[in-house]
N, CA, C and O atoms as CSV, one atom per row, in Angstrom:
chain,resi,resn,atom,element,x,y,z
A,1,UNK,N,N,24.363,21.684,46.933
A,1,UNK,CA,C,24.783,22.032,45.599
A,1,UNK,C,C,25.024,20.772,44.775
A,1,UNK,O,O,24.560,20.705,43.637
A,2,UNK,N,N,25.708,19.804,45.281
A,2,UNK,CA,C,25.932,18.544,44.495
A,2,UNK,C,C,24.740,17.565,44.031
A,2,UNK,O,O,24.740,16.694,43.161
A,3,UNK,N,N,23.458,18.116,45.134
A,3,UNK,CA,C,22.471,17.531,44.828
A,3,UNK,C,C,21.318,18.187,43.269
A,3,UNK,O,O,20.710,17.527,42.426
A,4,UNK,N,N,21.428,19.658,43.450
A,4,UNK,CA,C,21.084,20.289,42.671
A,4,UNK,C,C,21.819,19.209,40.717
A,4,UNK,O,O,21.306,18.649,39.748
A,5,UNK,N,N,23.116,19.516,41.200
A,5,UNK,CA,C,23.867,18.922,39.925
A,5,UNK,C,C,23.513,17.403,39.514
A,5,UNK,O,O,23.273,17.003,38.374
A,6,UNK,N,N,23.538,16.542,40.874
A,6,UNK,CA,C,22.985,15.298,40.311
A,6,UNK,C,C,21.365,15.244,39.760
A,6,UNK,O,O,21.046,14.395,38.927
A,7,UNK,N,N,20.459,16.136,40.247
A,7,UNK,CA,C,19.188,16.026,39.953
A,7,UNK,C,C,19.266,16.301,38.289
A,7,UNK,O,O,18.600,15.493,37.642
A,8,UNK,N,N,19.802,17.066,37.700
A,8,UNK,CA,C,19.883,18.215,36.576
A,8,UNK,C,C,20.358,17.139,35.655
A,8,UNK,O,O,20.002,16.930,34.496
A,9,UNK,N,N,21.470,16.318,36.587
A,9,UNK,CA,C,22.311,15.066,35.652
A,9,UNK,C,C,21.103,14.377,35.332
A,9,UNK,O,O,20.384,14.404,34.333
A,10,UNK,N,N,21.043,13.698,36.510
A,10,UNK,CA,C,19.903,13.033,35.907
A,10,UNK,C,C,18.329,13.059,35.107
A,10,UNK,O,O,17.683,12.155,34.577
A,11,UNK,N,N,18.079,14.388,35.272
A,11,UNK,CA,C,16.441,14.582,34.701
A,11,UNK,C,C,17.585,14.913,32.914
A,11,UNK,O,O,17.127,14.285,31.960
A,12,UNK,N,N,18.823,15.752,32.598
A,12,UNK,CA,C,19.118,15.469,31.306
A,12,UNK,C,C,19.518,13.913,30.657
A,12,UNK,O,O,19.583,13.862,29.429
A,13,UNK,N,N,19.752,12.817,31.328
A,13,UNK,CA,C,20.031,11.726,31.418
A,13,UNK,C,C,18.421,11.110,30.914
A,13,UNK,O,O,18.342,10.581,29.805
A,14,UNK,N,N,17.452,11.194,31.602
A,14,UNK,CA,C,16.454,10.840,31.565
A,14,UNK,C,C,15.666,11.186,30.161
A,14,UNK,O,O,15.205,10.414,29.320
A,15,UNK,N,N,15.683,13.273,30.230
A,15,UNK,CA,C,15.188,13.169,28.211
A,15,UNK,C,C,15.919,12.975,27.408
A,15,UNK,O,O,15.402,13.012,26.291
A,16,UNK,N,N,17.333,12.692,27.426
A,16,UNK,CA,C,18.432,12.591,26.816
A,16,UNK,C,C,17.732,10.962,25.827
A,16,UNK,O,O,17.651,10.578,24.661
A,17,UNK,N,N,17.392,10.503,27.123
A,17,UNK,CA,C,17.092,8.700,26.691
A,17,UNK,C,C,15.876,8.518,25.995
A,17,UNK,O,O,15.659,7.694,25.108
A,18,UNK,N,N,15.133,9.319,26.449
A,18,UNK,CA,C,13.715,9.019,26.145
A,18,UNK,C,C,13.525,9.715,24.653
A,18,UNK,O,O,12.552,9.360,23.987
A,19,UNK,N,N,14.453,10.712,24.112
A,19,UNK,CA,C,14.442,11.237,22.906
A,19,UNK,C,C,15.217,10.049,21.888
A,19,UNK,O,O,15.011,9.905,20.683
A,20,UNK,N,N,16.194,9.229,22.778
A,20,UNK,CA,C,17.228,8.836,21.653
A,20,UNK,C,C,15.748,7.204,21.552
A,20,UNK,O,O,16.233,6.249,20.946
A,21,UNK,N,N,14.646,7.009,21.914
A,21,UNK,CA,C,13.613,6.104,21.766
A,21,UNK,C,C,13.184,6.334,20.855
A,21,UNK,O,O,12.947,7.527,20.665
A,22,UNK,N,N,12.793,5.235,19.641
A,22,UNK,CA,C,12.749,5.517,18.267
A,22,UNK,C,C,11.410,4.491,18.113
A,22,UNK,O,O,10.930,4.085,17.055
A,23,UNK,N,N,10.844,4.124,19.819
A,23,UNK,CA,C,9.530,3.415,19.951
A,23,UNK,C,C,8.169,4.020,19.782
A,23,UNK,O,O,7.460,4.629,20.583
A,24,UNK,N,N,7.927,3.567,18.052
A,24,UNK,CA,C,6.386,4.624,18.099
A,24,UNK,C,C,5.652,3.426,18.209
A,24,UNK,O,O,5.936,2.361,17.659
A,25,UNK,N,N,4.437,3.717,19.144
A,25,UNK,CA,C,3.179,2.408,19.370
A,25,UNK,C,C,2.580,1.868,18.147
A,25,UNK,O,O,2.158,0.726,17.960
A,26,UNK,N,N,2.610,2.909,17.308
A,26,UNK,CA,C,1.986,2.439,15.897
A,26,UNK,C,C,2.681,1.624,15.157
A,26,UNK,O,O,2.279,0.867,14.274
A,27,UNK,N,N,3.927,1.836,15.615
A,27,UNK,CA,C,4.987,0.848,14.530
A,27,UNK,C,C,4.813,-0.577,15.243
A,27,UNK,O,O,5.228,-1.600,14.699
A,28,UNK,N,N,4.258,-0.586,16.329
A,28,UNK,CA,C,4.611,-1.784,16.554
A,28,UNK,C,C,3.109,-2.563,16.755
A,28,UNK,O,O,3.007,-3.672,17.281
A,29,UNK,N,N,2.007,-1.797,16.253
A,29,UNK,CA,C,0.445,-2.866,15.707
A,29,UNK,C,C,0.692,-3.417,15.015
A,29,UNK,O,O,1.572,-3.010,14.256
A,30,UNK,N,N,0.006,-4.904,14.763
A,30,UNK,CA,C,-0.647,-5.397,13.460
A,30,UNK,C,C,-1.039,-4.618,12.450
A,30,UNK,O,O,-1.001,-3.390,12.379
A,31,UNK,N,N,-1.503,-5.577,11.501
A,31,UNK,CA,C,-2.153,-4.948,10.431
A,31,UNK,C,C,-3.410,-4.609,10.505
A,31,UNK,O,O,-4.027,-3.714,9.926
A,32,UNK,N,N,-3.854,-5.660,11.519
A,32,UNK,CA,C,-5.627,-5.634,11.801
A,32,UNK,C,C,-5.718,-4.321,12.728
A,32,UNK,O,O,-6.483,-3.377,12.531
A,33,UNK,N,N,-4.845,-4.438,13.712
A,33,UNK,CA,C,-5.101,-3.404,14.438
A,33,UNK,C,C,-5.061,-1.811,13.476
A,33,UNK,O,O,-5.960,-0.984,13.625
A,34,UNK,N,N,-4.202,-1.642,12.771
A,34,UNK,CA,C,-3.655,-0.653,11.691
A,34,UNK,C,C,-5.025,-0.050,11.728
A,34,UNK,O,O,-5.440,1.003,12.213
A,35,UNK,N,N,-5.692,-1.164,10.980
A,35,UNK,CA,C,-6.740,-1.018,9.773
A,35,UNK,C,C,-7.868,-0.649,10.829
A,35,UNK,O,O,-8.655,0.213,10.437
A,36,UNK,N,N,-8.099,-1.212,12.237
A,36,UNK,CA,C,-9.262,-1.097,12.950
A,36,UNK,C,C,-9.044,0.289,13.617
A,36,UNK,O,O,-10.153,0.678,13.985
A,37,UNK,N,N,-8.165,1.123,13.902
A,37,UNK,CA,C,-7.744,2.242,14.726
A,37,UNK,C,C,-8.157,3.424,13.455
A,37,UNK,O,O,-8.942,4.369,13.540
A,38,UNK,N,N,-7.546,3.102,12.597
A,38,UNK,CA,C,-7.496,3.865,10.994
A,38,UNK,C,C,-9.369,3.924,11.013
A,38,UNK,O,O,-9.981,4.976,11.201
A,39,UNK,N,N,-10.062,2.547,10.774
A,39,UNK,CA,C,-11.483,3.226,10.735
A,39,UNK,C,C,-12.147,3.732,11.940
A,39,UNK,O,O,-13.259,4.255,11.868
A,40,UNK,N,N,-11.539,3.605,12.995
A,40,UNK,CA,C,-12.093,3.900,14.503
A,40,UNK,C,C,-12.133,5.914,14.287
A,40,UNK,O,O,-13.050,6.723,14.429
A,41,UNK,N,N,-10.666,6.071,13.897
A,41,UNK,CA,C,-10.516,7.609,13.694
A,41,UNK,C,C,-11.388,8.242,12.551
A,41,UNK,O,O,-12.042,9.285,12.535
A,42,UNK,N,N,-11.118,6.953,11.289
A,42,UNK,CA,C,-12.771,7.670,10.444
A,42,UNK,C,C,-13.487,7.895,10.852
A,42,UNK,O,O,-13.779,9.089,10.784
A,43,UNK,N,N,-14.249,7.134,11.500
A,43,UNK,CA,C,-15.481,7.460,11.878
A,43,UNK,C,C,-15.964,8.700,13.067
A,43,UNK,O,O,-17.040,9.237,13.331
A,44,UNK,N,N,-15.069,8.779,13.409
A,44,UNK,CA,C,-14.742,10.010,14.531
A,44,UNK,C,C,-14.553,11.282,13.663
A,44,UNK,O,O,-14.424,12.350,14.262
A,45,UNK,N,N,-14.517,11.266,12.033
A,45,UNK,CA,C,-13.570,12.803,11.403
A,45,UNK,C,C,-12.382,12.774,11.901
A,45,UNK,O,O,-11.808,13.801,11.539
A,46,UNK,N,N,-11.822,12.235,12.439
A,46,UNK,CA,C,-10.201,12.463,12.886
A,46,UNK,C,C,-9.092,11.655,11.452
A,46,UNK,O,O,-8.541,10.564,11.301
A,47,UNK,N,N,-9.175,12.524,10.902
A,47,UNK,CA,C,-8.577,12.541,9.344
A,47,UNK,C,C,-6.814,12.202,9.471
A,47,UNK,O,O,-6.202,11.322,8.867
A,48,UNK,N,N,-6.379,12.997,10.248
A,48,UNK,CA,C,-5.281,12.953,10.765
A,48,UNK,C,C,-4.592,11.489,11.148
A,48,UNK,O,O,-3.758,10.691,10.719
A,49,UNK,N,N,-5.501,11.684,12.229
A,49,UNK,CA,C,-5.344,10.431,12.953
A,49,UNK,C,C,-5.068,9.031,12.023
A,49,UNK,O,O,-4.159,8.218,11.854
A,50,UNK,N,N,-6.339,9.263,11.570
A,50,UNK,CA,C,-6.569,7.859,9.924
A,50,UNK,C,C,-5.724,7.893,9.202
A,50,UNK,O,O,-5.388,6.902,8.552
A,51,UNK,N,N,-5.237,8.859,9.128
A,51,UNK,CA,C,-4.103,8.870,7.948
A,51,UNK,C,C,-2.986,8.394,8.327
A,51,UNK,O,O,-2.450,7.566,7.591
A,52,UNK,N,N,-2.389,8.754,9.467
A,52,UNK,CA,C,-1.569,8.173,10.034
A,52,UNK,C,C,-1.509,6.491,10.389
A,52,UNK,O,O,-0.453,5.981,10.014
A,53,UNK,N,N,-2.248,5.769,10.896
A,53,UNK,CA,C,-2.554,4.813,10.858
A,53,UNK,C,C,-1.973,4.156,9.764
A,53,UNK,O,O,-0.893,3.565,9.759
A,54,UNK,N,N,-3.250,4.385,8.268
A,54,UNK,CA,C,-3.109,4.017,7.389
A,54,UNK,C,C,-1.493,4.269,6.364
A,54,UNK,O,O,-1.339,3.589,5.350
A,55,UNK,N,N,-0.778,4.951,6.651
A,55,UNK,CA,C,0.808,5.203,6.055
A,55,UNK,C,C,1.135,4.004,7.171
A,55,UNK,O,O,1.374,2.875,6.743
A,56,UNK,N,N,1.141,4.265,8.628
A,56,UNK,CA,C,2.097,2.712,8.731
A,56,UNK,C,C,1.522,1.339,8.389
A,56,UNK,O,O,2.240,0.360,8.596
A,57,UNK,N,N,0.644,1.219,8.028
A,57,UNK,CA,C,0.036,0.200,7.548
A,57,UNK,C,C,0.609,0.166,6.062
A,57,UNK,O,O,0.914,-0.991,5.773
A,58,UNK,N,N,0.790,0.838,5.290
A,58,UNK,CA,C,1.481,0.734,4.081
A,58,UNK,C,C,2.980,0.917,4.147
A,58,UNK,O,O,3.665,0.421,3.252
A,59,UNK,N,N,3.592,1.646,5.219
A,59,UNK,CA,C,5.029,1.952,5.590
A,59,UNK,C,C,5.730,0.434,6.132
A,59,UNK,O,O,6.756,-0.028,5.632
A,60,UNK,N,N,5.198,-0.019,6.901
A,60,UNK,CA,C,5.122,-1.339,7.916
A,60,UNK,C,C,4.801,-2.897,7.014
A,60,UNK,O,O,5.069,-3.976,7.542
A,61,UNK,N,N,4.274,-2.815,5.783
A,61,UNK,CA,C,3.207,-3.724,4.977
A,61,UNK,C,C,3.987,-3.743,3.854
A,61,UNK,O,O,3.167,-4.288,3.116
A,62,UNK,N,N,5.054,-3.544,3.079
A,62,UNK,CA,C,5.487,-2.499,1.691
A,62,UNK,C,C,5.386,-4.080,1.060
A,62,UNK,O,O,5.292,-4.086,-0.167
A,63,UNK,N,N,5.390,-5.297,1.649
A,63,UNK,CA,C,5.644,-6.144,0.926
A,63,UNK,C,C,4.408,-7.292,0.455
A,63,UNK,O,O,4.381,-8.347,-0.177
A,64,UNK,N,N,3.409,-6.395,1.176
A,64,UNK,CA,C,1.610,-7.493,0.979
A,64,UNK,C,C,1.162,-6.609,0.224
A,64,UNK,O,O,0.851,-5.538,0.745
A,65,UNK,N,N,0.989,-6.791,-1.263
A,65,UNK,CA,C,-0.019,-5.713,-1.396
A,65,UNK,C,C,-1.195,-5.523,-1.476
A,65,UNK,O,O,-1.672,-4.551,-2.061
A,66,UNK,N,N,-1.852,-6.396,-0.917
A,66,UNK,CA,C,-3.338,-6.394,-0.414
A,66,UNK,C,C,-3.225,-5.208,0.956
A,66,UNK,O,O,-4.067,-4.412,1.371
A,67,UNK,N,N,-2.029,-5.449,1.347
A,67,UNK,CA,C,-2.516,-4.229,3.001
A,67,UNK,C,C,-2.179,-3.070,1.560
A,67,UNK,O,O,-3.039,-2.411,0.976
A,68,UNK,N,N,-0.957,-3.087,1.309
A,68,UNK,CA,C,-0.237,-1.854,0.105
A,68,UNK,C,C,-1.671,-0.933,-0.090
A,68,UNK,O,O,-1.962,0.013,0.641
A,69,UNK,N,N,-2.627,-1.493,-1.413
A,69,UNK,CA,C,-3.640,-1.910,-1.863
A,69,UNK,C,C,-4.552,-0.996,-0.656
A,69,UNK,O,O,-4.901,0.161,-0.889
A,70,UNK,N,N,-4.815,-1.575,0.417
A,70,UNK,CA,C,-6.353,-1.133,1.315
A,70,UNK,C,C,-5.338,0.345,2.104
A,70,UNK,O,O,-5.960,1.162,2.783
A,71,UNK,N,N,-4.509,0.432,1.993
A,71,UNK,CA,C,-3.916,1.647,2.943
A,71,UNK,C,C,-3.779,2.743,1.449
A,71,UNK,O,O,-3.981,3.902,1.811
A,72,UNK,N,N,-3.656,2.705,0.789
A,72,UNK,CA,C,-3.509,3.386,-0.582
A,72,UNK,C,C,-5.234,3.923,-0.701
A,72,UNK,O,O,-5.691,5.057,-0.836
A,73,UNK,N,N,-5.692,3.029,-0.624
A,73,UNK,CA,C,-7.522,3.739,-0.735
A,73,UNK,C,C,-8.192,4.365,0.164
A,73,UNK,O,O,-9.200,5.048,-0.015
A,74,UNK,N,N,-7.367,4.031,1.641
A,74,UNK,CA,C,-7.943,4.399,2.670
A,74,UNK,C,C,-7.648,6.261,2.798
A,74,UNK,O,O,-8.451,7.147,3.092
A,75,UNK,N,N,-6.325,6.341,2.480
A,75,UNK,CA,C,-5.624,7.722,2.295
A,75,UNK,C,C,-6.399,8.468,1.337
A,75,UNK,O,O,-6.797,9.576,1.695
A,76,UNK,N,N,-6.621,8.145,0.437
A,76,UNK,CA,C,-7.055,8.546,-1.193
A,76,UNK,C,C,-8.481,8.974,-0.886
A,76,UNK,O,O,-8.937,10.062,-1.238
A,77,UNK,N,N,-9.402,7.723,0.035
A,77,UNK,CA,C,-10.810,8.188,0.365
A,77,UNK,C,C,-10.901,9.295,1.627
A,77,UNK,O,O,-11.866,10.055,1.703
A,78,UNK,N,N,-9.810,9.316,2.611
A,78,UNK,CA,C,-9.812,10.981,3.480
A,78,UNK,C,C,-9.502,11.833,2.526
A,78,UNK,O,O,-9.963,12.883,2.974
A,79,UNK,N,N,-9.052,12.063,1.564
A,79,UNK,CA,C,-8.735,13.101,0.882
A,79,UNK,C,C,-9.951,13.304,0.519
A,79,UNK,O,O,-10.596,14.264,0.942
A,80,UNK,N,N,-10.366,12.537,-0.209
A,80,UNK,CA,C,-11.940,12.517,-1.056
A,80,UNK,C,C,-12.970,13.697,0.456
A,80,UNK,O,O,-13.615,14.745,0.437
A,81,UNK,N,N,-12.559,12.693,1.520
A,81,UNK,CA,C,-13.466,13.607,3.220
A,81,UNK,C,C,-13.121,14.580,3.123
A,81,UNK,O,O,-13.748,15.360,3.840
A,82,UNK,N,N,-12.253,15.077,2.466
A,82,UNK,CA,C,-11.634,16.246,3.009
A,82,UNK,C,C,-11.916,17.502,2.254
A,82,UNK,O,O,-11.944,18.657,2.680
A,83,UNK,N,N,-12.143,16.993,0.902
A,83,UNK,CA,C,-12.721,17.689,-0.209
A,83,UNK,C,C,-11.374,18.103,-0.764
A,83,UNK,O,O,-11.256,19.296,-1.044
A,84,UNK,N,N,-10.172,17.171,-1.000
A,84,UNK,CA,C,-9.109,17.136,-1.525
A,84,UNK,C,C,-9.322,16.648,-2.695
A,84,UNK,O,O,-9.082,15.441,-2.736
A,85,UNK,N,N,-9.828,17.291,-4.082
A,85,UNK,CA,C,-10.189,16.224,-4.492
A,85,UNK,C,C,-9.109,15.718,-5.727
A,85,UNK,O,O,-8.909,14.658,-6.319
A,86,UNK,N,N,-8.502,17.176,-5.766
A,86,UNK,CA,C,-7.165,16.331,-6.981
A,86,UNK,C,C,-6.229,15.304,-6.264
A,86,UNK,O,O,-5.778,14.337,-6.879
A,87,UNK,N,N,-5.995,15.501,-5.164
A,87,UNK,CA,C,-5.025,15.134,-4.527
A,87,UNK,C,C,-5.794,13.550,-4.665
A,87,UNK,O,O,-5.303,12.765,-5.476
A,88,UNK,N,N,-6.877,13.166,-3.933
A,88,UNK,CA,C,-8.195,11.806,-3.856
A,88,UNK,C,C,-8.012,11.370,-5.251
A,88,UNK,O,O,-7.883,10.164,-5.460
A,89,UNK,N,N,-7.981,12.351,-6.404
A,89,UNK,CA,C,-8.421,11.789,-7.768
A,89,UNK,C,C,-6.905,10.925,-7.912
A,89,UNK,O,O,-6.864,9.712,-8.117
A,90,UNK,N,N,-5.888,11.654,-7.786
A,90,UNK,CA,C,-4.509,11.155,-7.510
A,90,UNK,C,C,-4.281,10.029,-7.193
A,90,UNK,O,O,-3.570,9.281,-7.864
A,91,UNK,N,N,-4.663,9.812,-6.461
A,91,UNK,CA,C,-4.337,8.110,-5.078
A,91,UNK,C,C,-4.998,7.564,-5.863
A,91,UNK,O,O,-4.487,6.853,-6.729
A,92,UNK,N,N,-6.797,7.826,-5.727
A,92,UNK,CA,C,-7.151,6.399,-5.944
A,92,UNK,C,C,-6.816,6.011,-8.022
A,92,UNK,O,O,-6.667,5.056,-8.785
A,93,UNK,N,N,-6.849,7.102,-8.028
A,93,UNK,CA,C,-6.203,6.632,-9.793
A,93,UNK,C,C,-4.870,5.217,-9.398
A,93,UNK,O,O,-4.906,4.022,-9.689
A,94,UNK,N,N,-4.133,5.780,-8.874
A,94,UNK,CA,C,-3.230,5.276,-8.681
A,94,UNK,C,C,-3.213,3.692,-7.939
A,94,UNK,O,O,-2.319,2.847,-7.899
A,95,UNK,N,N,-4.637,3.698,-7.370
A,95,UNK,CA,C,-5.244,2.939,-6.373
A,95,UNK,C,C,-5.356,1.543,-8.266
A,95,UNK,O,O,-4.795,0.493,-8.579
A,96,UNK,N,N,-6.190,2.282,-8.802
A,96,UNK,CA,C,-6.586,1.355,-10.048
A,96,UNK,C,C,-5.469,1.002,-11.152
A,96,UNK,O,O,-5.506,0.270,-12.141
A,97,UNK,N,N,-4.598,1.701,-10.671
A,97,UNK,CA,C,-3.325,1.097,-11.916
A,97,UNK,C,C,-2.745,0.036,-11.306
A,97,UNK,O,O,-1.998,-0.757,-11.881
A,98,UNK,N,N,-3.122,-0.022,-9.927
A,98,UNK,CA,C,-2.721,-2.224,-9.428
A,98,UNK,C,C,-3.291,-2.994,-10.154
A,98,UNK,O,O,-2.698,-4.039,-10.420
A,99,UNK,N,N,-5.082,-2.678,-10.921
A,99,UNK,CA,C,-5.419,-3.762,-11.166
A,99,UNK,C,C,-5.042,-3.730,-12.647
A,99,UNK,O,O,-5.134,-4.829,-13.194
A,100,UNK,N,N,-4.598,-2.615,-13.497
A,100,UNK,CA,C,-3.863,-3.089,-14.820
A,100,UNK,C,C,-3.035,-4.393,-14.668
A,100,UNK,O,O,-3.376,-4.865,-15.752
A,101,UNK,N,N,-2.409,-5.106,-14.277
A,101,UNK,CA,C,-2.050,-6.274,-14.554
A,101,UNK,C,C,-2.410,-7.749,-15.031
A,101,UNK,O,O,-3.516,-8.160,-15.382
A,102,UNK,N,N,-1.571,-8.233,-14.981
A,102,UNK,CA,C,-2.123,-10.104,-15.153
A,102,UNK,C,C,-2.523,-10.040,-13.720
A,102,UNK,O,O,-3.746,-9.959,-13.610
A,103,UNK,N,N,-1.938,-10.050,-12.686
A,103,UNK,CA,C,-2.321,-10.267,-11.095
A,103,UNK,C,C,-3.721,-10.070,-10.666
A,103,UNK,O,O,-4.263,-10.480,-9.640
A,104,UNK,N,N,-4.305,-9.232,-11.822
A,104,UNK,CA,C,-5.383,-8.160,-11.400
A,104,UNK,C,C,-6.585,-8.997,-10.264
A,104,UNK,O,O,-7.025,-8.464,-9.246
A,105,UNK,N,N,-6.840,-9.982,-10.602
A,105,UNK,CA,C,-7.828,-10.964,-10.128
A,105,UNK,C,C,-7.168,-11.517,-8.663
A,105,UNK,O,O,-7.918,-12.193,-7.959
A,106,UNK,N,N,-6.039,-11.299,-8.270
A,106,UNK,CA,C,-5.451,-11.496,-7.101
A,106,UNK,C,C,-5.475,-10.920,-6.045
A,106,UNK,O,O,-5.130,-11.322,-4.934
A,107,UNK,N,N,-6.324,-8.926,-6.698
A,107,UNK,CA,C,-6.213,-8.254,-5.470
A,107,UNK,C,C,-7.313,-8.305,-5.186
A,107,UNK,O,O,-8.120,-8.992,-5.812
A,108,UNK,N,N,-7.691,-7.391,-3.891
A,108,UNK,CA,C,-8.871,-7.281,-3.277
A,108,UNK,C,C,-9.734,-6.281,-4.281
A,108,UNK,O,O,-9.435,-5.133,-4.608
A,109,UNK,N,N,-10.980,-7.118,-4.702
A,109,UNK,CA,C,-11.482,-6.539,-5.851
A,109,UNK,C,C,-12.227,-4.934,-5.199
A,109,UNK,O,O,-12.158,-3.778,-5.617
A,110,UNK,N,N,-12.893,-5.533,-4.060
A,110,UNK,CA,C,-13.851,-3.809,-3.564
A,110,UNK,C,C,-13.342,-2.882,-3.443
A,110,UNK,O,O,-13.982,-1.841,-3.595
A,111,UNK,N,N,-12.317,-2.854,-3.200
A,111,UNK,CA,C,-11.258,-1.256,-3.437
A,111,UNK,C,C,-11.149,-1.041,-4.830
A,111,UNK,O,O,-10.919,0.158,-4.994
A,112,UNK,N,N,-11.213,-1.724,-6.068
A,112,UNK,CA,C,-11.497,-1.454,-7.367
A,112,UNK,C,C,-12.836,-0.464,-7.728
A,112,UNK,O,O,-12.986,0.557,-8.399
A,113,UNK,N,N,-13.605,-1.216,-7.021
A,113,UNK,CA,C,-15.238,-0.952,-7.334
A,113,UNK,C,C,-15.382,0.566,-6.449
A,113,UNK,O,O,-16.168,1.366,-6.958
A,114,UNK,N,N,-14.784,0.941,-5.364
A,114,UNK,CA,C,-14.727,1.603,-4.227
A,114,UNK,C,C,-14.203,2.864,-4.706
A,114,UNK,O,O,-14.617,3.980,-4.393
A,115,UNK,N,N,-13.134,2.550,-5.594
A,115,UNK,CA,C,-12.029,3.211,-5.636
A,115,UNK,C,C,-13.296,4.223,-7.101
A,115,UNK,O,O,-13.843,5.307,-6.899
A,116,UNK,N,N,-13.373,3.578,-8.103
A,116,UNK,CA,C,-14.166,3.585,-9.370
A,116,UNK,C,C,-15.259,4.857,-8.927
A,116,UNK,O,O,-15.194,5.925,-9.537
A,117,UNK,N,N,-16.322,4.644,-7.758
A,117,UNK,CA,C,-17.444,5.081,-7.183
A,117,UNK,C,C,-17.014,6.311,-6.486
A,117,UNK,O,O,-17.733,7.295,-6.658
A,118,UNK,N,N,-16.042,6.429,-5.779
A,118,UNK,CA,C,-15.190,7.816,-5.027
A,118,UNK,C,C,-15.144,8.123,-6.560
A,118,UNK,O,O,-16.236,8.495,-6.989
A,119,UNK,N,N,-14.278,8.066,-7.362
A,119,UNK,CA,C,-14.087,9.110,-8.578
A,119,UNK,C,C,-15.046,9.250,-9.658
A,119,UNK,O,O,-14.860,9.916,-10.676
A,120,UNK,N,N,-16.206,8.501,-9.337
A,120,UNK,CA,C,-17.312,9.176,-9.885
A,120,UNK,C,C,-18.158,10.057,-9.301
A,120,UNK,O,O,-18.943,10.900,-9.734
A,121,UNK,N,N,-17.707,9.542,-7.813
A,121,UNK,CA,C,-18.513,10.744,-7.138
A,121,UNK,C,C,-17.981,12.119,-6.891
A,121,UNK,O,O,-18.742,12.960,-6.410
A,122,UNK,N,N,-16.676,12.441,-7.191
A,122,UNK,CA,C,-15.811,13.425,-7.648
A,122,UNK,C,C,-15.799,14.372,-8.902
A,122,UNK,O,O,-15.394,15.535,-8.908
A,123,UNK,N,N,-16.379,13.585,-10.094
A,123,UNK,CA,C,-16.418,14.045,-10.946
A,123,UNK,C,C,-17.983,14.955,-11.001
A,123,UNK,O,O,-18.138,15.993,-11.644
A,124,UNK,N,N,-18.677,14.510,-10.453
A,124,UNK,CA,C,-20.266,14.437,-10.581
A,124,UNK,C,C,-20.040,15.769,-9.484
A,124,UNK,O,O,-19.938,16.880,-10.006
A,125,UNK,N,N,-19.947,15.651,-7.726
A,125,UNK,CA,C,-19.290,16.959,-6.876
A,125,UNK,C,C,-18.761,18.447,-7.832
A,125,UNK,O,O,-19.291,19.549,-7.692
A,126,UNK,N,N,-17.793,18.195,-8.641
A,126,UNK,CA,C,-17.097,19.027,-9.463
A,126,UNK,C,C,-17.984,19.478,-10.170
A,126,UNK,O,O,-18.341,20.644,-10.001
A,127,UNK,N,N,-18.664,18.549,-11.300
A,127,UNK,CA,C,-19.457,19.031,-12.266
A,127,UNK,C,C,-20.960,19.396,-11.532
A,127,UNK,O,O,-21.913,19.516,-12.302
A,128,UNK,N,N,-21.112,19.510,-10.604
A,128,UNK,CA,C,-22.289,20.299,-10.112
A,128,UNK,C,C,-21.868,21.558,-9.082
A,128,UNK,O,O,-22.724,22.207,-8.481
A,129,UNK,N,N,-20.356,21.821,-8.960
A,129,UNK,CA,C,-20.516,22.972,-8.697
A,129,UNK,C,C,-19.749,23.957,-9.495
A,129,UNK,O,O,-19.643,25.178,-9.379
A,130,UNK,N,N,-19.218,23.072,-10.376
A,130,UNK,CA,C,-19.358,24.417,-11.677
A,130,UNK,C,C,-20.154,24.509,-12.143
A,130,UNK,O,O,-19.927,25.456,-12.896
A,131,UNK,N,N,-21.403,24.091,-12.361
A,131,UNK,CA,C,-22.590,24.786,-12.710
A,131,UNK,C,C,-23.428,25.621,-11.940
A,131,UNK,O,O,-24.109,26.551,-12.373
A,132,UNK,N,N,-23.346,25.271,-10.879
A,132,UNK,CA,C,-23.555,26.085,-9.710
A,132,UNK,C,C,-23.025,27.971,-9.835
A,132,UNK,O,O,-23.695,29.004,-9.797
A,133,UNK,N,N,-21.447,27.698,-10.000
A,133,UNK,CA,C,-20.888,28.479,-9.966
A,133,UNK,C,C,-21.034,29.181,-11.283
A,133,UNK,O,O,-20.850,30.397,-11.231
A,134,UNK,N,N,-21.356,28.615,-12.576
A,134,UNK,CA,C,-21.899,29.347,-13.819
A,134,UNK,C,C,-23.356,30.035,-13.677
A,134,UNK,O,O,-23.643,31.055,-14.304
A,135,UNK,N,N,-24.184,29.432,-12.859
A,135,UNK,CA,C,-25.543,29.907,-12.483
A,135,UNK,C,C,-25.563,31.038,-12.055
A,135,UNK,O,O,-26.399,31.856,-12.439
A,136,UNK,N,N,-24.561,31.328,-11.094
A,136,UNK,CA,C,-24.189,32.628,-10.214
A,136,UNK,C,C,-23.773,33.594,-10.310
A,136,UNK,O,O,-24.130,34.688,-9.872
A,137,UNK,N,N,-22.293,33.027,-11.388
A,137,UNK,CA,C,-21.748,34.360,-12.076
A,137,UNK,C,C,-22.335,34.774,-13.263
A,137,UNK,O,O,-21.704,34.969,-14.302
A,138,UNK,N,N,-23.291,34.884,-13.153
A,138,UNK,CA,C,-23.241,35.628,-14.803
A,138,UNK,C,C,-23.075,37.221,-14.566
A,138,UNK,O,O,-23.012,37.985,-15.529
């Protein structure tokens, strides 16, 4: 019986500890790594996955905003995968109000250009399937 009780002690002892662990693996990559796991899961469709990545890369980063910057577009362009597209139009808008500044020439320019090309290719998506969809309903 005492053994029963110490086992019980100890296996609650054991998740007791392992819950009060506040060690997530992701928190504790680089940035490179961030960014290489984040496109590893793109490229797989694992949207999820990427996304995650890419928030601690901006969660973990709050003070570079070049990572700020590439984790902000990276989110904005799964949405775009996802066919999210207000939500995509959202971010990366938001993606281009970094380069309103004096700084502007400081950030990483291809997420400008990147960012620009996703929301044209959004607009163009949209405007061909409401016509689509006007073709149909009449």
């Amino acid at each position: 019986m005492n053994m029963n009780r110490l086992l019980i002690a100890l296996a609650a002892f054991l998740l007791l500890s392992s819950c009060a662990s506040n060690s997530n693996p992701v928190n504790e990559m680089s940035a490179a790594e961030l960014i290489q796991r984040g496109q590893e899961a793109m490229d797989k469709n694992r949207y999820s996955a990427a996304t995650q990545y890419y928030k601690a890369l901006h969660d973990n980063h709050k003070s570079n905003i070049d990572l700020v910057i590439t984790a902000e577009y990276h989110i904005g362009f799964i949405h775009y995968k996802q066919g999210k597209f207000d939500q995509a139009r959202s971010e990366l808008n938001a993606v281009l109000e970094y380069y309103n500044s004096p700084d502007e020439e400081l950030y990483p320019q291809h997420f400008k250009k990147l960012s620009q090309i996703v929301l044209n290719s959004i607009d163009e998506k949209e405007k061909s399937h409401s016509l689509f969809k006007r073709k149909f309903n009449r």
